[in-house]
C-alpha positions in Angstrom: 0.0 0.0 0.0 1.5 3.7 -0.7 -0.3 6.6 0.8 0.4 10.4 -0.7 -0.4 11.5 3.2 -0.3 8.1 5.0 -2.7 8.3 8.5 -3.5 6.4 11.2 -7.6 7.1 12.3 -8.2 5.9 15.4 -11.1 6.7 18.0 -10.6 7.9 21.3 -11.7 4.9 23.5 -8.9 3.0 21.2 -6.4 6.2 21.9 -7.6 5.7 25.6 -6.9 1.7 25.9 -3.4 1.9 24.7 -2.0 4.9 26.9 -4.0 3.3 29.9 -2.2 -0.1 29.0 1.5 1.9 28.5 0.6 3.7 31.6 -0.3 0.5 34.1 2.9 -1.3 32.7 5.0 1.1 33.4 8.2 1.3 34.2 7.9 -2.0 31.9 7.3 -1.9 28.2 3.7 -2.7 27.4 2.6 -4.0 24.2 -0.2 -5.3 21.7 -2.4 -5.2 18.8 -5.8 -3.6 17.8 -7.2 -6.1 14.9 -9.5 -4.9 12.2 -11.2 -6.0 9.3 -8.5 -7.8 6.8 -8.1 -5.0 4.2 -10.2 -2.3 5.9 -7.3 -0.8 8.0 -9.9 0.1 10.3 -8.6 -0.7 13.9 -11.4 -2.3 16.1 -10.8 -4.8 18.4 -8.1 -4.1 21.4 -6.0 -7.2 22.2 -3.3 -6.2 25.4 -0.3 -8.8 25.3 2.3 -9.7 27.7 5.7 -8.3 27.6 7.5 -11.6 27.6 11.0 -9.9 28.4 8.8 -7.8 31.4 11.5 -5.4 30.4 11.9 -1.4 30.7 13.7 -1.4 27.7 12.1 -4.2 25.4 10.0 -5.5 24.1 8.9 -9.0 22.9 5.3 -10.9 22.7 5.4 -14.2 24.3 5.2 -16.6 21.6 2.1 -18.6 22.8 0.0 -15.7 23.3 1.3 -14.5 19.7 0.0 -17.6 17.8 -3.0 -17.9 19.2 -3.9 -14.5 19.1 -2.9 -14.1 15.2 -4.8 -17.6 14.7 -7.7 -16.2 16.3 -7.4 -13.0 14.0 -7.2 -15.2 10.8 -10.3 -17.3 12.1 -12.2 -14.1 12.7 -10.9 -12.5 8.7 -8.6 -10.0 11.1 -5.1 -8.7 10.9 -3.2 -6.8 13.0 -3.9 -3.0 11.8 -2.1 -1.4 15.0 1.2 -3.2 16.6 1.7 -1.0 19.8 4.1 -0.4 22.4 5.7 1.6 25.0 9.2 3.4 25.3 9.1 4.1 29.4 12.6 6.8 29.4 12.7 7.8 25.3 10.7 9.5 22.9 7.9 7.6 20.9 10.5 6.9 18.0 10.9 3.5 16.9 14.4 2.0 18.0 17.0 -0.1 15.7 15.6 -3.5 17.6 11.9 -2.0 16.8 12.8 -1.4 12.9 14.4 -5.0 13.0 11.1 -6.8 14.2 8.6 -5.1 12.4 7.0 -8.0 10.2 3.6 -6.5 9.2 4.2 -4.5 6.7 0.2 -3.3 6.1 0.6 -2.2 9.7 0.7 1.0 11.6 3.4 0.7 14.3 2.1 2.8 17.3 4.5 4.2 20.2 3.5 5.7 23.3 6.3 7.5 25.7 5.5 7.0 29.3 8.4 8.8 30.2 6.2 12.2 31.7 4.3 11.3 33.8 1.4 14.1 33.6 1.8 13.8 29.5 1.2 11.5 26.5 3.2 11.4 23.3 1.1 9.0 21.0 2.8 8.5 17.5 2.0 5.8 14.6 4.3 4.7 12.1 4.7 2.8 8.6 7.6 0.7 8.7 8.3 -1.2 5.4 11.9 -2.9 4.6 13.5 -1.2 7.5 12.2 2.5 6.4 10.5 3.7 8.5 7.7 6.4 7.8 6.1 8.8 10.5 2.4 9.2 9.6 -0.5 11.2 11.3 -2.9 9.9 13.6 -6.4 11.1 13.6 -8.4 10.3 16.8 -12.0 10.0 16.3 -15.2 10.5 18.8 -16.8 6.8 17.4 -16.1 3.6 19.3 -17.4 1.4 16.6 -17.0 -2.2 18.1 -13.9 -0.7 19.8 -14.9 -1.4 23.3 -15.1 -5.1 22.2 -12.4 -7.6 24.2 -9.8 -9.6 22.8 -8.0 -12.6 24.0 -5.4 -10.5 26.1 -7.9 -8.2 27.9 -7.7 -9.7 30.8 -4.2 -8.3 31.1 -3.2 -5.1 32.8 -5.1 -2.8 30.8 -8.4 -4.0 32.6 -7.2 -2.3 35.4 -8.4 1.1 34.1 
């Protein structure tokens, strides 16, 4: 896909879910996915994941939760339309180690800083072969099917 002004619209209880999820993780890196239609790239459904590494620094999925999440996705015509995570001390920049993993090429790589405490820096990003590409995001008032649960709900963004 190739987007003359490449975007990420997202609505606000989506926006909400992720920063709450950064924010309850915290000092650890917190990650996940928000599936959507396949080919819609309409995030919709909020799946928290582990931090397998439970690391301030990194980030990894725990491999389990990864597979059946992504099966479930398939099962349900889904794909992963928002990879997120959390930097806890930097900016909301994708690192070398984040460039290296990214794998979904149709997605939009979302990073929240955690690192004020009283603010939110919420960025998305295309990354494609290593390039990486900083796109707007676009928060929207609808929560259309957003407030639905995933798999990984029950994890610490439940706490909100």
């Amino acid at each position: 896909m190739s987007y003359a002004h490449p975007m990420l619209t997202i609505s606000s209880l989506l926006y909400e879910k992720i920063v709450a999820h950064a924010r309850a993780d915290h000092p650890d890196e917190a990650c996940g996915v928000v599936a959507g239609p396949v080919g819609s790239d309409r995030p919709k459904r909020f799946i928290a994941m582990l931090n397998a590494e439970r690391s301030p620094t990194f980030y990894r999925f725990d491999s389990q939760e990864q597979l059946r999440v992504w099966r479930e996705m398939d099962d349900r015509d889904e794909e992963p339309v928002v990879i997120y995570h959390s930097h806890t001390a930097t900016e909301a920049y994708p690192s070398r180690t984040d460039i290296s993993y990214a794998s979904e090429p149709g997605a939009h790589y979302v990073l929240v800083s955690t690192r004020e405490p009283d603010g939110c820096e919420f960025r998305s990003f295309r990354i494609v072969d290593g390039e990486v590409t900083e796109e707007e995001v676009r928060i929207t008032g609808e929560s259309d099917g957003a407030a639905e649960a995933g798999p990984g709900e029950d994890g610490a963004a439940a706490a909100e």
